[in-house]
Structure formats: structure tokens, C-alpha cells
Residue, then its C-alpha position, 0 to 999 in steps of 0.5 A: x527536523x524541528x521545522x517539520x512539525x509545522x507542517x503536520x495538520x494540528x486538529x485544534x479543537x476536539x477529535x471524537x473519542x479523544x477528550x475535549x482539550x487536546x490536540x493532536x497531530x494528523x498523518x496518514x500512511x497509505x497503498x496503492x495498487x497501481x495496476x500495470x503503470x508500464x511506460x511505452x518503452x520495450x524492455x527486458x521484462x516480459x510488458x509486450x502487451x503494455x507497448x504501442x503495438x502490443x495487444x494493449x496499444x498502450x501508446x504515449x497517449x493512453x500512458x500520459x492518461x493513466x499518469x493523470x487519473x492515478x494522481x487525480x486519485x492519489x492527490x485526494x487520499x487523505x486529504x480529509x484528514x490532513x491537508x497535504x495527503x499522504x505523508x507515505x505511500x506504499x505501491x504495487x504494479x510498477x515497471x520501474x522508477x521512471x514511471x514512479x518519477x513521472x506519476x509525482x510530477x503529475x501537476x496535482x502531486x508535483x506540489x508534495x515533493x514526494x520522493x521514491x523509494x524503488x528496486x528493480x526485483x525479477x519479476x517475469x512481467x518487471x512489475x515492483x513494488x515501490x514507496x513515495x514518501x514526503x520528506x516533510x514529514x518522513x526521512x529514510x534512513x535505510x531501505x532493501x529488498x527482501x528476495x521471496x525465493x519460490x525455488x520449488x514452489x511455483x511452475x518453473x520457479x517462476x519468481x515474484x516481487x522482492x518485498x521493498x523495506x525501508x525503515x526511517x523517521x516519521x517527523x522523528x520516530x523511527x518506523x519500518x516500512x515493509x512494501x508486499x505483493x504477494x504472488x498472485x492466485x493464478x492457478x488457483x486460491x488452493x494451489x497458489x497458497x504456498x507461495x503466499x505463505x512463503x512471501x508472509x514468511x520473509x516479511x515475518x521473519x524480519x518483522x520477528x528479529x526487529x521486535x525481539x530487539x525491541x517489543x516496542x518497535x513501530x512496523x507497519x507491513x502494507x500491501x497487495x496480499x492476494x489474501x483477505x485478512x482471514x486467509x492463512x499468510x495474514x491471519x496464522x503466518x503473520x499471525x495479525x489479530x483483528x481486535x486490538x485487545x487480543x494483540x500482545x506486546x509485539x504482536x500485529x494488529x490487522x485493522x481491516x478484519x471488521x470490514x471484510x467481515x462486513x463485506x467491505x472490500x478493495x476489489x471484487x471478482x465475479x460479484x465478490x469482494x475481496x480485501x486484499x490491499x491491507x496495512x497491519x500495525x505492530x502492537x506499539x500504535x495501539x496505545x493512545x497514552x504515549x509520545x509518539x504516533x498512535x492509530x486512529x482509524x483505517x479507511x478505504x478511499x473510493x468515490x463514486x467517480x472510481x467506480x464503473x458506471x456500466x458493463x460487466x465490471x459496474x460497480x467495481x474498481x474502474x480500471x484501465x482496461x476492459x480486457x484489451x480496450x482502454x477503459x479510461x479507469x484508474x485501478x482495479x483496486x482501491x487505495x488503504x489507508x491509515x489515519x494517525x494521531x500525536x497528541x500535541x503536549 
């Protein structure tokens, strides 16, 4: 581990707000909702739509294309603020490890050596969650998947994404990664609301047992919530707080409340903008006067050429498909991330 500090991007003269003299080393956590990275193969699951002869004509061709525009927009996160990227990257819409595989070995990503982190979980379409993580900078210790059990809420019991856990060391501080997508609002916000709530539920328990052992401990829950920070899963279950000064020792702290608040989002729907792709912090980042990782700032990464230039979806998220036509895009959603800083003694 000593040799991977010499990797962490030193900021050698002064950061705005942090004094003059010090210096400090940069590392940023993402997530990506990747939307619907399926291969081309049939499988168990329920991806008739993402194959070559489905609705879709997902063929090799549209496969191979998606890989590159995700890594176009992966390779850059980041990179403003530390040159290798993204130490760590939470993501959602998944089918499996080998489209994961394939997306970090995309010539603009192969570079980083990320490696992966994945469960196969029953959800009915066979999309997961997964974590690619540089392990120059991160060292997995122990991961699981968290089961989000439905039974008697959703139509049929229809089941969800398990919530993927991996605690390990960030450049040797230990940190515990919780990877969600929540289930989605088909059916309806009102409707679908339990079931969120029951995801929330399953990430904050555990979240509670790790703090009661240790008030201190670093957490971050990141993910595609189908909620906005002001919805009841995130801001009464979670119970994660939009101003640092009213997070108590233990508590969340949910760094996106201000600019949902401002209309600022990570999709949008019918001329609306939602923030659903957030990473909430347990109270030990805040703290600038410590030896460890602190939080700086949260971001949004879109850039122009992310954007739908034309058609119904102008303005928005380029995404793959404009209903069953390939629209050349890369996600319906933009990227999150966090910047955070270690002061250099």
C-alpha cells in the first residue's frame, strides 16, 4: 500500500477554501446508471428485447457501440480533478460481469486496470448493480449482496435488485460501499412508494449496525434511488440531511438536496428533472481537521455532447434508444460524483 499514494493526484498549490499552504490528495467515488448494458446472448432472464432479433435488434454491432460511448463518458469523470478518474464507480443496469468485463477493457478505460465487483440478483429483466474500483487506489476486503425481499408488496412479488455491499480500504482507510437501484415507479410514484421504502430500509439497517459499532465509520450508499432527495426513502427512512450542520455524529448527509432544490437533475421526464442518481456520506466525511478522506464537493458530469440535440428527448440525457430505434446515445442518466480531499502532513 505505500506505493499507492504516489498515484493520488497531490494538489500542490492552494484549494479554494482550504488555506494557502496545504496540500492535499484528490480521489473521486462515482455512479453510473448504465441503461440496459445487455450482451447479445439469450439468457435466463427476461432481455428478449436486448438481442438481435428482438424488438431492439440489439445486434453485435449496436453492442460494441454502447460499450465505447459508456467509456467515452466514464474515462472523463473525474478527470478535472484527479487524473486517473474515478478511483471507484458504483453502477446500475447490468446484465452480468461479462458486459462489466468488456466495458473496462474499452481502449479508453483498459489503462486503469479496474476491476469488478458483481452479483447476479433475481431480478426478472437480470439487470444488477455492480462496482468497478482501481486497486491503486482501492483494496476490497468483503462484499454481499443485500436481498430487498417484496414478498407481499409488489404485483406478484415480483423481486428487485439485491443492494451490492463492499467494504474495503480507500488508499488504507477503511470505507463501506452500498451499491442500490431502487425499484423503479412503474405503477406509479404513490403506489410504487412502499417498495422503495423497503429497499431504504435494507440499506439503513445495516448502515445502523456498522455505525453503532462505530459512530465514526465512513459509509457511502450510492445509487439509482427512483426517489429525489426530498422523497420519504432518502430523506425520513435514510433519514439523510441536506445541510452538513444538522448531521449528528452517525447520522447522513445527502449532498445533492441544494441542487434538486434548484432544479438541477440526473434525468428528466416529461419536461421535469429528477435527481435520482445520489451519493449520501455518513457524518465522518464532513470533518475537514482529520487524517483521513474528508468531502469537498458533489458533482454532475454532463457535457454538451451528452445531451439530445433534437427530437422529443432535446435537452435531456442521450440515451440509447428512442423507443425501439437506436439513437447512438449513452445513458438516460448522468453520472454523480464526489470529490474528496486528504490533507498531505
Amino acid at each position: 500500500m505505500k506505493y499507492v499514494f504516489l498515484w493520488i493526484f497531490i494538489v500542490l498549490t492552494s484549494v479554494a477554501g482550504y488555506g494557502q499552504e496545504k496540500k492535499y490528495k484528490v480521489t473521486c467515488i462515482g455512479f453510473y446508471n448504465l441503461e440496459n448494458l445487455f450482451d447479445t446472448i439469450n439468457g435466463p432472464n427476461m432481455d428478449e428485447e436486448f438481442l438481435p432479433e428482438g424488438a431492439n435488434h440489439y445486434t453485435g454491432k449496436v453492442y460494441l457501440d454502447k460499450l465505447q460511448k459508456l467509456s467515452d463518458v466514464i474515462s472523463g469523470i473525474g478527470t478535472e480533478d484527479s487524473p486517473d478518474g474515478l478511483a471507484v464507480m458504483g453502477c446500475a443496469e447490468v446484465e452480468n460481469s461479462g458486459v462489466l468485463g468488456a466495458l473496462i477493457r474499452q481502449p479508453k478505460l483498459a489503462g486503469r486496470n479496474y476491476h469488478i465487483i458483481h452479483y447476479d440478483s433475481p431480478d426478472e429483466r437480470g439487470i444488477d448493480v455492480g462496482f468497478l474500483y482501481n486497486p491503486k487506489y482501492f483494496t476490497p476486503v468483503y462484499s454481499r449482496p443485500l436481498h430487498v425481499d417484496l414478498t407481499g408488496l409488489s404485483e406478484g412479488d415480483r423481486p428487485t435488485r439485491d443492494i451490492l455491499f463492499v467494504q474495503g480500504k480507500l488508499n488504507g482507510e477503511t470505507v463501506n460501499f452500498f451499491v442500490n437501484h431502487w425499484p423503479s415507479r412503474r405503477g406509479g410514484e404513490e403506489g410504487s412508494e412502499p417498495l422503495r421504502a423497503k429497499a431504504a430500509g435494507v440499506c439503513k439497517d445495516l448502515a445502523d449496525s456498522l455505525l453503532k459499532k462505530n459512530p465514526d465509520a465512513k459509509i457511502i450508499i450510492m445509487g439509482d434511488l427512483n426517489d429525489d432527495p426530498t422523497d420519504r426513502s432518502v430523506a425520513v427512512i435514510l433519514n439523510a440531511k441536506g445541510e452538513q450542520d444538522q448531521v449528528k455524529t452517525g447520522g447522513l448527509f445527502n449532498p445533492w438536496m441544494k441542487s434538486y432544490k434548484a432544479g438541477i437533475g440526473t434525468l428528466a421526464y416529461n419536461d421535469t428533472w429528477n435527481l435520482f442518481d445520489q451519493i449520501i456520506l455518513s457524518s465522518a466525511w464532513l470533518s475537514k481537521d482529520q487524517k483521513g478522506f474528508f468531502f469537498r464537493e458533489a458533482k454532475i458530469y454532463s457535457k454538451p455532447w451528452m445531451l439530445a440535440q433534437r427530437g422529443r428527448f432535446k435537452g435531456y440525457p442521450k440515451r440509447t434508444y428512442d423507443g425501439n430505434r437506436y439513437a447512438g446515445g449513452y445513458s438516460d442518466h448522468f453520472p454523480t460524483y464526489l470529490v474528496l480531499l486528504k490533507e498531505i502532513k
